[in-house]
N, CA, C and O atoms as a GROMACS GRO file, in nm:
protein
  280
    1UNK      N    1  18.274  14.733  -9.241
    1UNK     CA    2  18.288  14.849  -9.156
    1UNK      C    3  18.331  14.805  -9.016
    1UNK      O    4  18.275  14.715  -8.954
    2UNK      N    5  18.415  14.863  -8.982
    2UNK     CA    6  18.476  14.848  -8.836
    2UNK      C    7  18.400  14.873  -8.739
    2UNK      O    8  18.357  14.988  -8.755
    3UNK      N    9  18.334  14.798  -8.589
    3UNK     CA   10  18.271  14.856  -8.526
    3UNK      C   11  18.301  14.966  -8.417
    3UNK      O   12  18.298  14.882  -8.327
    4UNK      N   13  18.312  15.013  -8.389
    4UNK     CA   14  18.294  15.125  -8.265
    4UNK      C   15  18.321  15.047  -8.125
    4UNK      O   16  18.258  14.944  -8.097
    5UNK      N   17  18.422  15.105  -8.036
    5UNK     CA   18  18.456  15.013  -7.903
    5UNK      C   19  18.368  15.133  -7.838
    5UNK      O   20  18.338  15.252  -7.849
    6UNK      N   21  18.333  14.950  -7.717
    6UNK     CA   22  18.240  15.039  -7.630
    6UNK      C   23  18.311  15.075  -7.506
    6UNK      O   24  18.245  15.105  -7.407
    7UNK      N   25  18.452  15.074  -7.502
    7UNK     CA   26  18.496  15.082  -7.411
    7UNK      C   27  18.565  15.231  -7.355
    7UNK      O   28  18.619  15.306  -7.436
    8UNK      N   29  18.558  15.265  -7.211
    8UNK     CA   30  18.606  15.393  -7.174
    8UNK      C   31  18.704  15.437  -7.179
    8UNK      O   32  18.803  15.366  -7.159
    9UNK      N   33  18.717  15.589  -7.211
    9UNK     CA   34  18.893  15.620  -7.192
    9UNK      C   35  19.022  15.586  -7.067
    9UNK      O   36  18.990  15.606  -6.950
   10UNK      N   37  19.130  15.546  -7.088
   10UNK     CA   38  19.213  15.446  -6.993
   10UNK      C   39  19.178  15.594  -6.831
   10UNK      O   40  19.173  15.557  -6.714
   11UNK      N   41  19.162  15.728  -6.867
   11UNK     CA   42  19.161  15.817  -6.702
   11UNK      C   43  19.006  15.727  -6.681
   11UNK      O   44  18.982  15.754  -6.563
   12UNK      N   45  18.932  15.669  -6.711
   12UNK     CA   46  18.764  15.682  -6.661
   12UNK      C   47  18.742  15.577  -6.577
   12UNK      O   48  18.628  15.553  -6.537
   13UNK      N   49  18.881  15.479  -6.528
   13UNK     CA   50  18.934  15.336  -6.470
   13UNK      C   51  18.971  15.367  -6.358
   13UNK      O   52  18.997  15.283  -6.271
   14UNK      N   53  18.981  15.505  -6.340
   14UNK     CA   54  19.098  15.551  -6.220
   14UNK      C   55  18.931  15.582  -6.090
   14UNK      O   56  18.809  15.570  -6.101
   15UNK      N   57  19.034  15.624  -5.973
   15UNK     CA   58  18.919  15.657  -5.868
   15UNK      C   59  18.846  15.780  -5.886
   15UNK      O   60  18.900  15.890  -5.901
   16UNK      N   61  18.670  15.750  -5.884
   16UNK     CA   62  18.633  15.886  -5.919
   16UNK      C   63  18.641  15.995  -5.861
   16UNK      O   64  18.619  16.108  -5.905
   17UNK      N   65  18.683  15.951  -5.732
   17UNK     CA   66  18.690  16.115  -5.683
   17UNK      C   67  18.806  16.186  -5.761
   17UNK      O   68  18.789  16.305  -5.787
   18UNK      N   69  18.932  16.120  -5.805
   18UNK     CA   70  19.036  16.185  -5.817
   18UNK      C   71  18.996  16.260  -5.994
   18UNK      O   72  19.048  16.363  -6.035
   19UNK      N   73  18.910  16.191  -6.062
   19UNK     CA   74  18.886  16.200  -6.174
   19UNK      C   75  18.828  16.316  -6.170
   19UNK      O   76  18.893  16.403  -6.229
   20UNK      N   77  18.677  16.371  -6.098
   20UNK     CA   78  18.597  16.483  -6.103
   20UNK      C   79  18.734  16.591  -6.017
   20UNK      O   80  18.788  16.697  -6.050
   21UNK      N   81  18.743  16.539  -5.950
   21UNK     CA   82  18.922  16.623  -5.872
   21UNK      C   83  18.982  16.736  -6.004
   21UNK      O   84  18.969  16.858  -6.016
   22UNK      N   85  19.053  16.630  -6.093
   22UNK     CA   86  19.101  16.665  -6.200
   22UNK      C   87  19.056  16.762  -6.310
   22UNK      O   88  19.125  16.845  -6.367
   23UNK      N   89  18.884  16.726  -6.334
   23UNK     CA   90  18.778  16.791  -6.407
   23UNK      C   91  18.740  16.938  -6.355
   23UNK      O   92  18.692  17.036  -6.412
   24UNK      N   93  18.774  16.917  -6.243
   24UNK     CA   94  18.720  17.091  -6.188
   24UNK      C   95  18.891  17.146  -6.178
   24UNK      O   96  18.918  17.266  -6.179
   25UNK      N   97  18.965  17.071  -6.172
   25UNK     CA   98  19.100  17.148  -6.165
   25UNK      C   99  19.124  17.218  -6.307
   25UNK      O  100  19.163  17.334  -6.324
   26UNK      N  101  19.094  17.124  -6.406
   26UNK     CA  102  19.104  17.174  -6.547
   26UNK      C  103  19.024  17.261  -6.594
   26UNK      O  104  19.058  17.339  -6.683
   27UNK      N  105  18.838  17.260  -6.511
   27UNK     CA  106  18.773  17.377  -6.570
   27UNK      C  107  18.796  17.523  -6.501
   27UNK      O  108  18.766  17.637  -6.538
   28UNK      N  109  18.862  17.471  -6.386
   28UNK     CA  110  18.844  17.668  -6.311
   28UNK      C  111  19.018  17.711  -6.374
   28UNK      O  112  19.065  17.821  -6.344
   29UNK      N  113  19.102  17.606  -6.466
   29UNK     CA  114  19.226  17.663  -6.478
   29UNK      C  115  19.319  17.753  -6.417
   29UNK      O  116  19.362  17.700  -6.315
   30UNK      N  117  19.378  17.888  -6.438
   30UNK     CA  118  19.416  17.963  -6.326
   30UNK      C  119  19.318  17.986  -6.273
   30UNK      O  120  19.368  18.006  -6.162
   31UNK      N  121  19.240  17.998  -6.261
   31UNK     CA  122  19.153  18.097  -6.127
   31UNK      C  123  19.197  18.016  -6.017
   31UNK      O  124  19.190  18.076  -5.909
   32UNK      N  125  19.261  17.841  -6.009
   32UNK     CA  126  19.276  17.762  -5.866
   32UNK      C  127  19.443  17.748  -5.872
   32UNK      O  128  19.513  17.664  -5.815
   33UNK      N  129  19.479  17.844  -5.946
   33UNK     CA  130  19.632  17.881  -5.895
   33UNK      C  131  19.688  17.978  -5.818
   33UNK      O  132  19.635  18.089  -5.827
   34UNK      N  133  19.804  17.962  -5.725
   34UNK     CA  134  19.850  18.059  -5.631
   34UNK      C  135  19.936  18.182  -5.715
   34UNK      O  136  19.953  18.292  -5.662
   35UNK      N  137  19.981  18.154  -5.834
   35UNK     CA  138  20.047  18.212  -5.885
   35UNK      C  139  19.998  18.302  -6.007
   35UNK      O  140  20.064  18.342  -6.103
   36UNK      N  141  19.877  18.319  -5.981
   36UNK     CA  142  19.727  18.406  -6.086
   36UNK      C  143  19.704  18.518  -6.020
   36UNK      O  144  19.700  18.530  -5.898
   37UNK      N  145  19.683  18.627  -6.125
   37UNK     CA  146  19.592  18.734  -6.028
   37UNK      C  147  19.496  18.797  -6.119
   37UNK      O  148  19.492  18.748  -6.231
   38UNK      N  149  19.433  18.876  -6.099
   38UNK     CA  150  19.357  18.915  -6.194
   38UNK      C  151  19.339  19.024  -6.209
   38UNK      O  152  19.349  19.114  -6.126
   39UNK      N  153  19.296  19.031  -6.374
   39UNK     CA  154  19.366  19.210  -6.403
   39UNK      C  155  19.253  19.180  -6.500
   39UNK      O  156  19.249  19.080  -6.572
   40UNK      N  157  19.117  19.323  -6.492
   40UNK     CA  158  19.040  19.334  -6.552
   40UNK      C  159  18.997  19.214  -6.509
   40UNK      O  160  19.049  19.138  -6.591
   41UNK      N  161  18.962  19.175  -6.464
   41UNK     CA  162  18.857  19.061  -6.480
   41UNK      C  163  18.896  18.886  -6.527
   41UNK      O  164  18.828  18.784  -6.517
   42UNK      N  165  19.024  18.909  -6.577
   42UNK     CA  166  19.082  18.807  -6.664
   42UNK      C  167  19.222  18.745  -6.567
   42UNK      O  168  19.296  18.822  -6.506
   43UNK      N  169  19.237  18.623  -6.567
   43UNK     CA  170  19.290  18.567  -6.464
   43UNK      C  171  19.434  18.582  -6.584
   43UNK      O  172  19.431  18.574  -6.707
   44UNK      N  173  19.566  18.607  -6.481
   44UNK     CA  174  19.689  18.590  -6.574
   44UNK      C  175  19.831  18.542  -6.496
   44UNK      O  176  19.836  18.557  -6.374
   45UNK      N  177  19.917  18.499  -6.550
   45UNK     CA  178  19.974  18.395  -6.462
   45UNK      C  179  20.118  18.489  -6.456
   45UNK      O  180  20.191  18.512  -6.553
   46UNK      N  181  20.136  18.537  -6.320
   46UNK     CA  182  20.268  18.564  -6.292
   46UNK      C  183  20.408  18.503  -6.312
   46UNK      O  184  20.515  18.560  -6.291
   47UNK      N  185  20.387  18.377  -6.356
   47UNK     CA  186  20.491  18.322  -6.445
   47UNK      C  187  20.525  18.307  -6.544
   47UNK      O  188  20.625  18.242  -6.574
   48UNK      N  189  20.429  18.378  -6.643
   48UNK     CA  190  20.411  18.382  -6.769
   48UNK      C  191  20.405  18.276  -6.888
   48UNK      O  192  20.442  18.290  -7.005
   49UNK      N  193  20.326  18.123  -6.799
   49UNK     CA  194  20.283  18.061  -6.871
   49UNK      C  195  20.164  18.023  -6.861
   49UNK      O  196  20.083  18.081  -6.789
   50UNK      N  197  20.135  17.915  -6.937
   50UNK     CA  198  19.974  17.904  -7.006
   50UNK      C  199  19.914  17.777  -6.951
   50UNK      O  200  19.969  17.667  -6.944
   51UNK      N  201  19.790  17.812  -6.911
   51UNK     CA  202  19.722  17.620  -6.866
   51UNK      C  203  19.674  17.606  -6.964
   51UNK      O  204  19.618  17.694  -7.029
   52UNK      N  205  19.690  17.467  -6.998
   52UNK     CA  206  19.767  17.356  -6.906
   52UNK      C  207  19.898  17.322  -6.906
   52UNK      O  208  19.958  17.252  -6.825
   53UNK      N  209  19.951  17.399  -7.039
   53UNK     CA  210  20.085  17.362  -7.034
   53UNK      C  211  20.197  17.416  -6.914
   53UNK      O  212  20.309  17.366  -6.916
   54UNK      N  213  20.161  17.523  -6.805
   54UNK     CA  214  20.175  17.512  -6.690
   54UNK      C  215  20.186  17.419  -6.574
   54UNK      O  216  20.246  17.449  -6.471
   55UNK      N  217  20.119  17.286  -6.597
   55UNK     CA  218  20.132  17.193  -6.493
   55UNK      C  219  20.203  17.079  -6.519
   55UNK      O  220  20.199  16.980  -6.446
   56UNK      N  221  20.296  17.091  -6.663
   56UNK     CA  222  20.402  17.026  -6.677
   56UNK      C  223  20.585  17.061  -6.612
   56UNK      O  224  20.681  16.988  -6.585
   57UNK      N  225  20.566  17.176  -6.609
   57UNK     CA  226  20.694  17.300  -6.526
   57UNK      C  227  20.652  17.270  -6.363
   57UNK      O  228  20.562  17.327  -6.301
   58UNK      N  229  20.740  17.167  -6.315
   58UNK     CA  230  20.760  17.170  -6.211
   58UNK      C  231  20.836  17.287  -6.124
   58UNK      O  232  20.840  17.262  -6.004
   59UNK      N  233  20.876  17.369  -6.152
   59UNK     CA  234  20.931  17.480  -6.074
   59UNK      C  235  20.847  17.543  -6.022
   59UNK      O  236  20.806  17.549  -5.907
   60UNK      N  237  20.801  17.629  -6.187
   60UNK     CA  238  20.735  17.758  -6.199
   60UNK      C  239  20.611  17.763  -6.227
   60UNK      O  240  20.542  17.862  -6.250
   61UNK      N  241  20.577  17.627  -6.224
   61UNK     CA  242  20.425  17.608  -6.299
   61UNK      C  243  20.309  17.607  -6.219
   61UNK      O  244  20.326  17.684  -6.125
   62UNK      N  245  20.162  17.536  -6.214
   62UNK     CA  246  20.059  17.576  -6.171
   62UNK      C  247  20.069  17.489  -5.968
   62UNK      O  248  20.098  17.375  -5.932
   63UNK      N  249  20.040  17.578  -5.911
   63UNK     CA  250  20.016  17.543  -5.739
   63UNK      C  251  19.868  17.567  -5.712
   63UNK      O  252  19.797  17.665  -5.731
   64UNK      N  253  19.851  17.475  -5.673
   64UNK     CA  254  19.656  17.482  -5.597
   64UNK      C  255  19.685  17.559  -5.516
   64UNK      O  256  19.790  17.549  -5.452
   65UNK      N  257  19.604  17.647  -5.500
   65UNK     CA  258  19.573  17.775  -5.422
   65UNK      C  259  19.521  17.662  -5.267
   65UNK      O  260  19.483  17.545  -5.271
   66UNK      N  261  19.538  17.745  -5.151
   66UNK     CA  262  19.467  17.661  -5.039
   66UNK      C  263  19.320  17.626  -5.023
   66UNK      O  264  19.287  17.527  -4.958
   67UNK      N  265  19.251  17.688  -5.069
   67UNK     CA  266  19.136  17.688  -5.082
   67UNK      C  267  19.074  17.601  -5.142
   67UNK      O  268  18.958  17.570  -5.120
   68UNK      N  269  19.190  17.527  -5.269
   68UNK     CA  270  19.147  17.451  -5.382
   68UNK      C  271  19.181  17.341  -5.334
   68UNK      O  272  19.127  17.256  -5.406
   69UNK      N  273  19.259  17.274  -5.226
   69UNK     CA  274  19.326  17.167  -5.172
   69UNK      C  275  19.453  17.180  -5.216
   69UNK      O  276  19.481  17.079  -5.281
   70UNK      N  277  19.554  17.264  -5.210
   70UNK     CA  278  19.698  17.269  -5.261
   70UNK      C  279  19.766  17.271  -5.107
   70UNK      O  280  19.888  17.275  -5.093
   0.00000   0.00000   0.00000
């Protein structure tokens, strides 16, 4: 049987601030975009795409709101 590495994923090497940075960017999703608003209650993206695949579209895709550090 093969053993099990005890070793961390290659992001868990990086600086932690930027890491928990990343972790709250990914859990509040749109709600920390400039380009979100909310309708009913439910955050929706005036560009009509989807997080996370939003923060690959450099144009049109996700902007940190100021509030969020953008």
């Amino acid at each position: 049987m093969r053993e099990l590495s005890r070793a961390l994923p290659a992001y868990a090497y990086g600086d932690p601030a930027k890491i928990v940075e990343a972790q709250q960017i990914r859990a509040g999703g749109c709600a920390f975009c400039e380009r979100s608003e909310t309708v009913f209650g439910v955050q929706v993206c005036l560009s009509g795409l989807k997080f996370p695949a939003c923060r690959r579209d450099t144009k049109k895709g996700h902007k940190l709101t100021v509030r969020a550090g953008g």
